[in-house]
N, C-alpha and C positions, 0 to 999 in steps of 0.2 A: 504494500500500500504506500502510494507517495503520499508524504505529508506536506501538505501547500504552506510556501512562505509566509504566506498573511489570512487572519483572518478577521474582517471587517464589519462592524454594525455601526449600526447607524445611519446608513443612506438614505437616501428617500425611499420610501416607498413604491414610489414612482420607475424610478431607476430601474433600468434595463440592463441584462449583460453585454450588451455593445456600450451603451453610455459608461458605465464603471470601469469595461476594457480602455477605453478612450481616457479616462480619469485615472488610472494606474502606465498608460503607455508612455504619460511623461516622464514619467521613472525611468523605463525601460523597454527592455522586450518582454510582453505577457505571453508565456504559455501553454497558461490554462485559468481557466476563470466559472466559479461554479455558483450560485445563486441558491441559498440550503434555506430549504423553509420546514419549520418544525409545525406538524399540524398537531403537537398537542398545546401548542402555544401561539394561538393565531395573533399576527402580524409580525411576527419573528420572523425576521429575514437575517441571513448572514451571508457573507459572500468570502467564496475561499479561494484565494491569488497564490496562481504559484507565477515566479520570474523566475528571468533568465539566468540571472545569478543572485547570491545574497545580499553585492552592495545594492543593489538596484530595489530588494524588497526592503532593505534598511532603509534605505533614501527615502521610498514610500511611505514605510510606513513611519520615518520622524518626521516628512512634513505632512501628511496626512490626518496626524492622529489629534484627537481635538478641535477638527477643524469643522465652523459651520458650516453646514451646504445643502442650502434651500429648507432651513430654520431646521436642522438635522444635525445633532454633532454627530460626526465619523469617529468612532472609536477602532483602533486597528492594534491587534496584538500578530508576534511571531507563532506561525502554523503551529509547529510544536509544540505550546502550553496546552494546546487542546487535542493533543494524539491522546490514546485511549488513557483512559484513566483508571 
């Protein structure tokens, strides 16, 4: 199982997996990008980024994280804190 660089709440609701890939691609190269929605907890979205390399998801995710967008704060932790537990 790959465990994805980042993984991200808070976006809009709105947000699409092309708008989000666009939104991480300033970082870098995205090579996968997955939109996880938990149905025992509706409106829980996360979305889980893997890059091309690790500077590229750090980059991301420290200017990323805290940041309003579209009255949403984006919280973004590194993939790994949430591999199984």
């Amino acid at each position: 199982m790959v465990v994805p660089d980042l993984i991200v709440d808070g976006f809009p609701p709105t947000a699409d997996s092309e708008q989000l890939s666009t939104l991480f691609s300033r970082f870098g190269r995205v090579l996968a990008l997955e939109i996880l929605e938990a149905p025992q907890i509706p409106g829980l979205r996360l979305c889980a980024v893997t890059m091309a390399t690790r500077d590229e998801a750090d980059r991301a995710r420290d200017e990323l994280n805290l940041v309003l967008q579209e009255n949403h704060i984006i919280a973004s932790f590194e993939g790994d804190e949430f591999q199984s537990r």
